[in-house]
KEDO-208249 format. One record per atom (N, C-alpha, C): atom name; chain; z, x, y. Coordinates in Angstrom, 3 decimals, padded with zeros to 6 digits. Layout:
% KEDO-208249
[pt "CA" "A" [Z X Y]]
...
***
This chain:
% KEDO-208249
[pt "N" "A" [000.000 000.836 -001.172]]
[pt "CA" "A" [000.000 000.000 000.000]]
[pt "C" "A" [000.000 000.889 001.246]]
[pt "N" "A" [-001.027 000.517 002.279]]
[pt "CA" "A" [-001.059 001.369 003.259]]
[pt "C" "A" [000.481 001.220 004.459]]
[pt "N" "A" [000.345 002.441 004.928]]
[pt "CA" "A" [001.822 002.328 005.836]]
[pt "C" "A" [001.267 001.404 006.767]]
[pt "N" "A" [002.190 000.849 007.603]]
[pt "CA" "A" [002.011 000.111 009.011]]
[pt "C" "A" [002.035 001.314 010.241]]
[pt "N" "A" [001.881 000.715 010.817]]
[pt "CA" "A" [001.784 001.637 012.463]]
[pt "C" "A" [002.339 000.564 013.224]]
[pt "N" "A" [003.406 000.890 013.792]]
[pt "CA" "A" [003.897 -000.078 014.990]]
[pt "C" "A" [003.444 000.318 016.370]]
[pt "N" "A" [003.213 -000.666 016.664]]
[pt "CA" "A" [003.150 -001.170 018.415]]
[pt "C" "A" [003.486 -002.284 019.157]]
[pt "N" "A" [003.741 -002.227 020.177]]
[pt "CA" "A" [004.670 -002.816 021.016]]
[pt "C" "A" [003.534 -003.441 022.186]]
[pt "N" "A" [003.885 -005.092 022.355]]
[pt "CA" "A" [003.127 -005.679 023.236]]
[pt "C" "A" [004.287 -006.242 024.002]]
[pt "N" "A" [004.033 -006.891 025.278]]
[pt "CA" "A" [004.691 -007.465 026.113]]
[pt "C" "A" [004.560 -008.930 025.920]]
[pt "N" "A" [005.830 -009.810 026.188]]
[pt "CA" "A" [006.008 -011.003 025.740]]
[pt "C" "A" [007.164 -011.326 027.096]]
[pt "N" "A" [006.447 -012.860 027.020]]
[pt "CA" "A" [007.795 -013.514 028.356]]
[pt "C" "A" [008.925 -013.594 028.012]]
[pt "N" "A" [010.137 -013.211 028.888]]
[pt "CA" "A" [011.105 -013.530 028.117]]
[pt "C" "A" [011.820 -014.923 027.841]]
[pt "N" "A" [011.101 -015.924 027.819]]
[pt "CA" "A" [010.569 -017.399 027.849]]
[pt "C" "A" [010.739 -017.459 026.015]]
[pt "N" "A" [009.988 -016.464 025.653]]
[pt "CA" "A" [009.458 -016.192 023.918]]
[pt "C" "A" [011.705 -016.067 023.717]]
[pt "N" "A" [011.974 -015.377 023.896]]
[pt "CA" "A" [013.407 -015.124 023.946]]
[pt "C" "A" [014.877 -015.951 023.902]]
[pt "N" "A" [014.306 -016.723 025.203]]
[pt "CA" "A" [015.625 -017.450 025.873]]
[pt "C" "A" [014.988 -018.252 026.791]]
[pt "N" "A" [015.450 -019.266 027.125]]
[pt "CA" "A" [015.450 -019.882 027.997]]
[pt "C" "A" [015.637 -021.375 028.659]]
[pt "N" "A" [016.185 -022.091 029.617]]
[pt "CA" "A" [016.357 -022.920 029.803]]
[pt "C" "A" [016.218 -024.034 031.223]]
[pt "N" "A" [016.636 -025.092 030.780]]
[pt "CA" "A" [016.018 -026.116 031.922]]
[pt "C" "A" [016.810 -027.101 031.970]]
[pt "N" "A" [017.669 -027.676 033.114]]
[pt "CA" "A" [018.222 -028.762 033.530]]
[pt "C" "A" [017.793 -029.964 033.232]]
[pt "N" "A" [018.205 -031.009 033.023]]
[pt "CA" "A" [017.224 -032.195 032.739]]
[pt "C" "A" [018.509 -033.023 033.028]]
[pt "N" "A" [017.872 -034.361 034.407]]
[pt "CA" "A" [019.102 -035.321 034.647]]
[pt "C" "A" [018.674 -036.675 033.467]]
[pt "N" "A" [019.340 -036.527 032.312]]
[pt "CA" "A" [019.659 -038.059 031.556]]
[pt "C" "A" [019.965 -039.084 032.143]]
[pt "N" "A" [020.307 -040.014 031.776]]
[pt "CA" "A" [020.568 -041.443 031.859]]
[pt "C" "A" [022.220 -041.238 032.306]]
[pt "N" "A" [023.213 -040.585 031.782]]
[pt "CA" "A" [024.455 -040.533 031.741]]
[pt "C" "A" [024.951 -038.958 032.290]]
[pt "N" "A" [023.935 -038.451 032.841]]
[pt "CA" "A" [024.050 -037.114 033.279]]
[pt "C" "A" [023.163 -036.137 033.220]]
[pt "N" "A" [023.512 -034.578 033.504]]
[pt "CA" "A" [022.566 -033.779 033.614]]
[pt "C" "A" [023.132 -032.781 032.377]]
[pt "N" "A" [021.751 -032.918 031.374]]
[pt "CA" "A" [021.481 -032.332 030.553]]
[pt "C" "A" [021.056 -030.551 030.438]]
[pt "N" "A" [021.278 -030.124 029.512]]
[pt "CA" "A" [020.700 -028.507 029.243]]
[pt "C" "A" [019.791 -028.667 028.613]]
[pt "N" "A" [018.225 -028.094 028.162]]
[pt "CA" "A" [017.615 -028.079 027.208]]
[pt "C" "A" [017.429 -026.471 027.096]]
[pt "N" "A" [017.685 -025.676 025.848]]
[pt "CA" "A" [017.608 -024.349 025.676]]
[pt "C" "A" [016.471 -024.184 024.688]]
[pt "N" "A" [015.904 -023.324 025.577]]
[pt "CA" "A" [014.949 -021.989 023.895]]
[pt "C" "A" [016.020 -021.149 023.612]]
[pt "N" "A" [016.345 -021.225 022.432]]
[pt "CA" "A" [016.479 -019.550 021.857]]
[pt "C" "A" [016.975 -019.668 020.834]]
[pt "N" "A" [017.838 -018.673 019.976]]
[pt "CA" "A" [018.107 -018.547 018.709]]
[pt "C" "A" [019.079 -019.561 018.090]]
[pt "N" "A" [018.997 -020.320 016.609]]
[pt "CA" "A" [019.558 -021.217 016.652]]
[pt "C" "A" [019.906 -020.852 014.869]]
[pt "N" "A" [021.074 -020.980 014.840]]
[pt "CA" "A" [021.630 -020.452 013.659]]
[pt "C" "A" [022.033 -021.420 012.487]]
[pt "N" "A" [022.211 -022.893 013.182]]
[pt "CA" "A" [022.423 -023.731 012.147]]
[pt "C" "A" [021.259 -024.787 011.636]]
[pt "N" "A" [020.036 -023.919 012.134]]
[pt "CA" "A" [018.912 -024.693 011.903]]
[pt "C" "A" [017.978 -023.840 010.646]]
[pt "N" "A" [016.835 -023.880 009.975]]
[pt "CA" "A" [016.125 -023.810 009.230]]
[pt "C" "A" [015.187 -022.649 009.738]]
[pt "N" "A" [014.818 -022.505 011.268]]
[pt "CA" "A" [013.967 -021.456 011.933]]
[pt "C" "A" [015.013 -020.671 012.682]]
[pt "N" "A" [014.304 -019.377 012.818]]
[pt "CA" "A" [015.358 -018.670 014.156]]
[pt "C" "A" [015.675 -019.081 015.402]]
[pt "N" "A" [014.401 -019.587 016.207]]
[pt "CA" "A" [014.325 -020.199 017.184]]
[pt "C" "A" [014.013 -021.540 017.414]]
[pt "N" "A" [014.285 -022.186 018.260]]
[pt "CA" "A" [014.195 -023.366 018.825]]
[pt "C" "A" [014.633 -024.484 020.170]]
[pt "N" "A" [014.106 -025.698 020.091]]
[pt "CA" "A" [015.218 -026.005 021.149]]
[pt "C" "A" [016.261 -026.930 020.625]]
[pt "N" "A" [017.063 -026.645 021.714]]
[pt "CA" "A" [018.475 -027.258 021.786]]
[pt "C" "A" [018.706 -028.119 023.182]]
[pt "N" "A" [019.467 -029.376 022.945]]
[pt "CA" "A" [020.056 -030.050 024.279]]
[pt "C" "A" [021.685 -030.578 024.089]]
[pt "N" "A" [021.997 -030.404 025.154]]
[pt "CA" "A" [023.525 -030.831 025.281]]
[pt "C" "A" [024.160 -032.337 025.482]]
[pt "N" "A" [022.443 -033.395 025.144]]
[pt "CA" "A" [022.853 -034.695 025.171]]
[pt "C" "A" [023.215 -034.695 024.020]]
[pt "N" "A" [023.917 -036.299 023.745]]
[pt "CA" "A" [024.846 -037.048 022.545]]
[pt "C" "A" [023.397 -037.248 021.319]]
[pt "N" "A" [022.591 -037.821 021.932]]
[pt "CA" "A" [021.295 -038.032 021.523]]
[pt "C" "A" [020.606 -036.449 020.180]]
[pt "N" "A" [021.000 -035.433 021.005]]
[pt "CA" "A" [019.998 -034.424 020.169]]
[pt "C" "A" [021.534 -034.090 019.015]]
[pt "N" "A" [022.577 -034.173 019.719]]
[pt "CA" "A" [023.699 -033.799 018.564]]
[pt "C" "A" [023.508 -034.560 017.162]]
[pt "N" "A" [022.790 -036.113 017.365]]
[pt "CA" "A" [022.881 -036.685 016.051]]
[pt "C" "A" [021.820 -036.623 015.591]]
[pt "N" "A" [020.579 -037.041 016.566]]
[pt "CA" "A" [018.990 -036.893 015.925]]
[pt "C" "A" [018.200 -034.960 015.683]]
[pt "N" "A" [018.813 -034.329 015.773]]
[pt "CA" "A" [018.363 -033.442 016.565]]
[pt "C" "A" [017.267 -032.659 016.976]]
[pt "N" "A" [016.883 -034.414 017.638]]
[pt "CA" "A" [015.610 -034.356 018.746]]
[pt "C" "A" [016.324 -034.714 019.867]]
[pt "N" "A" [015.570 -034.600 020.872]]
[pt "CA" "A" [015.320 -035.792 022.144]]
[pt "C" "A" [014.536 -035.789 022.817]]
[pt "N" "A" [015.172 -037.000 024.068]]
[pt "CA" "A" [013.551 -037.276 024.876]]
[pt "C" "A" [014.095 -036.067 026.174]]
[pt "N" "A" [014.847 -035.750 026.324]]
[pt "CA" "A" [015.300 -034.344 027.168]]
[pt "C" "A" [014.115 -033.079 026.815]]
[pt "N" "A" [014.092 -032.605 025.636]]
[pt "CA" "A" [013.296 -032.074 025.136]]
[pt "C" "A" [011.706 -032.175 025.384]]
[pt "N" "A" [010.947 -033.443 024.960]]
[pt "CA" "A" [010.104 -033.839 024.952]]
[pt "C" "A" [009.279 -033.668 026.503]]
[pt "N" "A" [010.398 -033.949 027.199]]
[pt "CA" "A" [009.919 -033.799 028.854]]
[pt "C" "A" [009.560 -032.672 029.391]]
[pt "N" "A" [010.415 -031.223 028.981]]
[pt "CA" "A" [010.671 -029.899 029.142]]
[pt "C" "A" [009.793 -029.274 028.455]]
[pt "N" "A" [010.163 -028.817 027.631]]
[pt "CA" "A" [009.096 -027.840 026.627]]
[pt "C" "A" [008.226 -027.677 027.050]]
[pt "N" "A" [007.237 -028.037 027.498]]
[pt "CA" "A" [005.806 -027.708 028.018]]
[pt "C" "A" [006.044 -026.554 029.530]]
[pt "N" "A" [007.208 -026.571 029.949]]
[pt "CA" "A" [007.341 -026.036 031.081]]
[pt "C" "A" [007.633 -024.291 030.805]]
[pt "N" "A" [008.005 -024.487 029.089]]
[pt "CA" "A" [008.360 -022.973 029.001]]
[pt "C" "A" [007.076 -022.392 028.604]]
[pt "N" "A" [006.995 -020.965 029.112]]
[pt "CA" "A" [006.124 -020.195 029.520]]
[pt "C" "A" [005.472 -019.522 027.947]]
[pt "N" "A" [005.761 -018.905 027.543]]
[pt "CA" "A" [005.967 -018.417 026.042]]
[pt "C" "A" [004.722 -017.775 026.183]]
[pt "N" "A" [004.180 -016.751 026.856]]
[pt "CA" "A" [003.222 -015.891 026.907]]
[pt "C" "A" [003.319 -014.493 025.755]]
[pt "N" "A" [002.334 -014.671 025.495]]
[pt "CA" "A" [002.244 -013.428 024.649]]
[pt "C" "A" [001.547 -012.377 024.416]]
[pt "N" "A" [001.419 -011.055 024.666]]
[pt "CA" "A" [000.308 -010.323 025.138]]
[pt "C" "A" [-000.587 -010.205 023.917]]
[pt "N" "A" [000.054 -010.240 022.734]]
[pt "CA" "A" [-001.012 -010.060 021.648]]
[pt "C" "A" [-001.882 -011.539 021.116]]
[pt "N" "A" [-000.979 -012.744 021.442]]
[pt "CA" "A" [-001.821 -013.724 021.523]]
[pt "C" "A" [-002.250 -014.897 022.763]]
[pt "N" "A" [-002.268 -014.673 023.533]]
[pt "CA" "A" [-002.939 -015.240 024.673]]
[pt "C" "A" [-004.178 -014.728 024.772]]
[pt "N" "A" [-004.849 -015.123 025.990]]
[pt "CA" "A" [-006.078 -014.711 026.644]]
[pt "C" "A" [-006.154 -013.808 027.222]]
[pt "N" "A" [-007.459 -012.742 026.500]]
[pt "CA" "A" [-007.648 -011.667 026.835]]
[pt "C" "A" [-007.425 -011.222 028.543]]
[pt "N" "A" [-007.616 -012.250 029.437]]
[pt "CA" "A" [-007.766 -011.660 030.532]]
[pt "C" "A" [-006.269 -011.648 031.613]]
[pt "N" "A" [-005.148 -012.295 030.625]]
[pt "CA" "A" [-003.609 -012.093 030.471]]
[pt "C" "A" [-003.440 -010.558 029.973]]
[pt "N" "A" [-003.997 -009.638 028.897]]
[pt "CA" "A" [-003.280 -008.828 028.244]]
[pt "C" "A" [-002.970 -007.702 029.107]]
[pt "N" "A" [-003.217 -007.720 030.120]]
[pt "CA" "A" [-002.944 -006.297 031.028]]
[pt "C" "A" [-001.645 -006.159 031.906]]
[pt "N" "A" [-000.514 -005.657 031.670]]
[pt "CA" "A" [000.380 -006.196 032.071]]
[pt "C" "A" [000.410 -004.343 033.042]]
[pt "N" "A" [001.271 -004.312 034.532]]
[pt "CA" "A" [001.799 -003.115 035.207]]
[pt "C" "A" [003.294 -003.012 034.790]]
[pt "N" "A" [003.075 -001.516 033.483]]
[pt "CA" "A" [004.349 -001.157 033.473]]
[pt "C" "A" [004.982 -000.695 034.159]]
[pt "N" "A" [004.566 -000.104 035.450]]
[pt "CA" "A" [005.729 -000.150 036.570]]
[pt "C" "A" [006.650 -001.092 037.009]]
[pt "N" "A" [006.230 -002.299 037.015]]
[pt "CA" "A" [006.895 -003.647 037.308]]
[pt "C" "A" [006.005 -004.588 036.430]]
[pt "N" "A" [006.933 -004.896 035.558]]
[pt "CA" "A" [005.997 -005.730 034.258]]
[pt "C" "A" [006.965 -007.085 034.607]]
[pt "N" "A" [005.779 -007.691 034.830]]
[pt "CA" "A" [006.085 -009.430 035.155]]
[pt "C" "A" [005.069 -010.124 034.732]]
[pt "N" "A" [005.689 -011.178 034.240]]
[pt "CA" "A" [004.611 -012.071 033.044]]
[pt "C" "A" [003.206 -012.276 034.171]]
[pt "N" "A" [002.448 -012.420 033.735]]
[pt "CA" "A" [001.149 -012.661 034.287]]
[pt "C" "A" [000.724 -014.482 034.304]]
[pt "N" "A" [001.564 -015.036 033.788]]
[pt "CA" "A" [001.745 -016.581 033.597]]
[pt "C" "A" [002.241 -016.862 034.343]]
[pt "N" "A" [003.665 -016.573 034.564]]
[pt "CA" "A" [004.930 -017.323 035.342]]
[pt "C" "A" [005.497 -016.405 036.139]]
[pt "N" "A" [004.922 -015.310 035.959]]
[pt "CA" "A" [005.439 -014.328 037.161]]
[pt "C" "A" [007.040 -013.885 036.474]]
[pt "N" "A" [007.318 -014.293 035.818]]
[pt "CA" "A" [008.927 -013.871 035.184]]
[pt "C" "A" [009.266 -012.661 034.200]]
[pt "N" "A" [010.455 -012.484 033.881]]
[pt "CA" "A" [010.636 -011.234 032.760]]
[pt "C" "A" [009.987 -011.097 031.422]]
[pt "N" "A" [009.371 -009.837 031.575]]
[pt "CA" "A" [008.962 -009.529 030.470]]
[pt "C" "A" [009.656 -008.669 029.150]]
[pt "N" "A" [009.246 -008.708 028.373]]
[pt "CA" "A" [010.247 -008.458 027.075]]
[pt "C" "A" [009.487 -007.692 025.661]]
[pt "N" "A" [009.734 -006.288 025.430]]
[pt "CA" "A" [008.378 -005.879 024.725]]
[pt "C" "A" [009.186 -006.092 023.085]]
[pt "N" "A" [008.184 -006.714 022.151]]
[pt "CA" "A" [008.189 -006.640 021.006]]
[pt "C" "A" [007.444 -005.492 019.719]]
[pt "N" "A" [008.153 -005.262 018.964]]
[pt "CA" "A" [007.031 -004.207 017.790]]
[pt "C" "A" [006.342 -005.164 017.102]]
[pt "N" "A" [005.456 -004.810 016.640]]
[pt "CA" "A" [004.512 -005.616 016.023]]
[pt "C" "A" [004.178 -004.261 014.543]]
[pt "N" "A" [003.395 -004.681 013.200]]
[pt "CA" "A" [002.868 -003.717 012.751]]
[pt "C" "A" [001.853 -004.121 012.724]]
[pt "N" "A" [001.021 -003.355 012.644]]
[pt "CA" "A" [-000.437 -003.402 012.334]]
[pt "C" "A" [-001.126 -001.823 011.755]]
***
């Protein structure tokens, strides 16, 4: 089996973490990306309504998600992949970037 070769692309840190306010019906909600330990995947989202504690969905969720950025230099559009490592800021959202290994 051939060895791998690692390399490292830039990713939002959106791919990571991240989160968004959301005012519910009965208050103002959290909806989070990030690592989730009592679930089936590593990552995902999470909300701090009553709603996602029992279903764990919601419509908190449903509203948000689209807002997170989740850029990725090895899979987005080519004319995204060029990031300035002097000051590396997502090329999407303008926000933190976050480098991952990859093998190939």
């Amino acid at each position: 089996m051939p060895e791998l070769n690692i390399e490292y692309r830039w990713m939002c840190r959106s791919n990571v973490e991240w989160c968004k306010e959301v005012q519910g019906n009965s208050g103002v909600y959290v909806v989070e990306w990030g690592r989730v330990h009592d679930r089936d995947c590593d990552y995902g989202f999470t909300c701090t309504c009553p709603g996602f504690k029992y279903r764990g969905t919601c419509r908190h969720i449903r509203e948000v998600s689209s807002e997170r950025c989740a850029w990725h230099q090895e899979y987005n559009n080519p004319e995204f992949a060029e990031v300035n490592d002097d000051d590396p800021k997502c090329p999407r959202c303008g926000g933190e970037l976050t480098s991952c290994a990859i093998g190939v």
